[in-house]
C-alpha positions in Angstrom: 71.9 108.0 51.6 68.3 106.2 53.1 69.5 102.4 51.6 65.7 102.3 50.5 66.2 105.1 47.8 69.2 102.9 46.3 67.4 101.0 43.3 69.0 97.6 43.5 70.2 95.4 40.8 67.9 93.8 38.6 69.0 90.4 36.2 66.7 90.0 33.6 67.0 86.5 32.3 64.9 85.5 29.2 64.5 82.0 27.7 62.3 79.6 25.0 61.7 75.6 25.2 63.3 72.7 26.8 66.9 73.5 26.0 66.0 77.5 27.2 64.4 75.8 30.8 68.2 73.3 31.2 70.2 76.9 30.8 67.6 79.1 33.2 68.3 76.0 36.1 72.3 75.8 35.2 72.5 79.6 35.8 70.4 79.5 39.3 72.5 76.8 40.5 75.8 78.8 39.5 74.6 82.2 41.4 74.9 82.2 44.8 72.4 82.2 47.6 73.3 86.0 48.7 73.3 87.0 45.4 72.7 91.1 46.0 70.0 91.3 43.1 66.7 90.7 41.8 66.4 87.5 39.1 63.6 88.5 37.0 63.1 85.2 34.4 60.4 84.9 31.4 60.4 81.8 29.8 58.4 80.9 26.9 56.0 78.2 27.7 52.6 76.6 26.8 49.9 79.0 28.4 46.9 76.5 28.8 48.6 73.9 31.0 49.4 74.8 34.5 52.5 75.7 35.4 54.8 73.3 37.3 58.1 75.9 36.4 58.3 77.7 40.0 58.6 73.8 41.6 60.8 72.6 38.7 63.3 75.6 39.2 63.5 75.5 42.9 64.9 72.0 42.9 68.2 73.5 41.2 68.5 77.2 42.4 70.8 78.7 45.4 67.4 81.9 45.4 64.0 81.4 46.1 61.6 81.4 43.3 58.3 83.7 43.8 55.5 84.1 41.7 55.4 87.4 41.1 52.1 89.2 42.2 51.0 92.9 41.2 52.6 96.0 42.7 55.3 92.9 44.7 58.6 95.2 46.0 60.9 93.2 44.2 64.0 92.2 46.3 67.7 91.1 46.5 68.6 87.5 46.7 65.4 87.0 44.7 63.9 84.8 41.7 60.6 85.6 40.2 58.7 84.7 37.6 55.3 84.9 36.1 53.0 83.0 35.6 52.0 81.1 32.2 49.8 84.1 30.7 50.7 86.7 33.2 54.1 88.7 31.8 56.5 89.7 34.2 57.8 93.5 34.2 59.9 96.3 36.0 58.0 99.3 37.3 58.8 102.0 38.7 60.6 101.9 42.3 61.2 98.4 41.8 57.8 97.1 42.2 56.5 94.4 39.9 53.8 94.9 37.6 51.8 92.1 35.6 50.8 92.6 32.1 47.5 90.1 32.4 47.5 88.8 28.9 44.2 86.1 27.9 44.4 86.8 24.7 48.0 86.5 23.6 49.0 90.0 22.7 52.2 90.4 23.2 52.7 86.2 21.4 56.4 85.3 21.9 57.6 88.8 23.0 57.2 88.5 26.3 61.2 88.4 26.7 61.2 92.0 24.8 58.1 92.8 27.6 60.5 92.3 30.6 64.1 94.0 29.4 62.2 96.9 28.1 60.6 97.5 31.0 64.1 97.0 32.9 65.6 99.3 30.7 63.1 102.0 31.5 62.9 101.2 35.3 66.4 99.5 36.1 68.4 103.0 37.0 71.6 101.6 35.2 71.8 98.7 37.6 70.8 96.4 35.3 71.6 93.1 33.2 69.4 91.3 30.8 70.9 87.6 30.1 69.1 85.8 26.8 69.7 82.2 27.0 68.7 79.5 24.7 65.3 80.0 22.6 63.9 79.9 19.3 63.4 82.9 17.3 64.2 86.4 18.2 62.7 87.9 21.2 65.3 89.8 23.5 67.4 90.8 21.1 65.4 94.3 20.9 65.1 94.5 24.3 68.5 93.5 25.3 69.5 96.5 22.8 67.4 98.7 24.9 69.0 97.3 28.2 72.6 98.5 26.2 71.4 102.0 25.2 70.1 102.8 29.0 73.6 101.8 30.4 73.0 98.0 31.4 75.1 95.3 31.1 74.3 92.8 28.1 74.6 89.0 28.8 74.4 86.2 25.9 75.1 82.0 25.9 77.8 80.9 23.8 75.6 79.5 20.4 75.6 76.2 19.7 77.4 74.7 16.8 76.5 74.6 14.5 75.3 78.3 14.3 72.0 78.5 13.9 69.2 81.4 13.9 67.7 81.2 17.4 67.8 83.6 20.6 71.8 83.8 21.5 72.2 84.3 17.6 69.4 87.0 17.1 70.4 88.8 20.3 74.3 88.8 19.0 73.6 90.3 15.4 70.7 92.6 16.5 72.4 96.0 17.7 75.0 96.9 19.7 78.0 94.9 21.4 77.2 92.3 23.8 79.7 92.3 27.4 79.8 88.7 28.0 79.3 85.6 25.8 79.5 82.6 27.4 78.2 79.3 29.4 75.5 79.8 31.8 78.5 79.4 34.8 80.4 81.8 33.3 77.7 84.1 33.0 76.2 83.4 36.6 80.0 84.4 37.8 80.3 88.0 35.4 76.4 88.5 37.3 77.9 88.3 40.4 81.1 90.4 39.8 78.7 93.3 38.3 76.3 93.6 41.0 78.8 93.3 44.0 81.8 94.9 42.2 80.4 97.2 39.7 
């Protein structure tokens, strides 16, 4: 089999805020440098200030963090990202595709945007990882990630318990495989997508 026609593994990773940006650099620093997968992250965060985010996580990450551009090949050993008002998402044979997005359509679903899109795309390679973050978005996605085969990644709440994105994602639908700190999710990553 042509190694070209293997679609590779794809992490989604989806955060909000401050606390959601300390988790997204604690898991890049716990994956390793020949990690064999693509790190897709969406973070929620302002979208009329530039951007500082790709610097920011490259201080702390083992993989180089891209800016994702249209129709990009996405590779192994990868980070991307998107930029402030540009959603990152899966498309077909891997490549990226940017949902340009001026006037806030998709609001604070852009997490939802990018594990839906990996669901569809991801060929059962696949984990979506929902760190900390207000509100709900990724817990419908990560559902979809579930029902297409993936893997289904979540950080331990905080205590007290309270309603935010590891909570949402927990009691939306389905079981989730891991729960846990961002090291022990970076090492059940790398266990799926060399061993699994």
């Amino acid at each position: 089999m042509n190694a070209d026609s293997v679609t590779p593994w794809f992490v989604a990773v989806g955060a909000s805020g401050a606390e959601g940006l300390t988790d997204i650099k604690a898991l890049l620093q716990a994956l390793p440098p020949d990690l064999p997968a693509a790190v897709l992250i969406v973070l929620h965060r302002s979208w009329d200030h530039i951007s500082h985010l790709s610097e920011v996580l490259a201080r702390d990450s083992n993989l180089p963090i891209v800016i994702a551009a249209q129709g990009e090949r996405f590779e192994a050993g990868m980070a991307y990202i998107g930029k402030p008002a540009d959603h990152l998402t899966l498309a077909a044979r891997s490549f990226g595709e940017i949902v340009d997005d001026p006037h806030r359509l998709h609001g604070n679903r852009t997490v939802d945007l990018l594990f839906k899109s990996v669901a569809v795309h991801g060929g059962h390679r696949m984990i979506g990882v929902v760190l900390s973050g207000s509100l709900d978005d990724g817990a419908r996605g990560l559902a979809a990630i579930h029902a297409a085969g993936g893997l289904t990644m979540v950080l331990t709440p905080g205590t007290p318990r309270r309603p935010g994105m590891p909570e949402n994602a927990i009691d939306y639908d389905g079981p989730i495989d891991v729960i846990g700190s961002p090291a022990d999710l970076a090492g059940a990553i790398e266990r799926a997508v060399r061993y699994g």
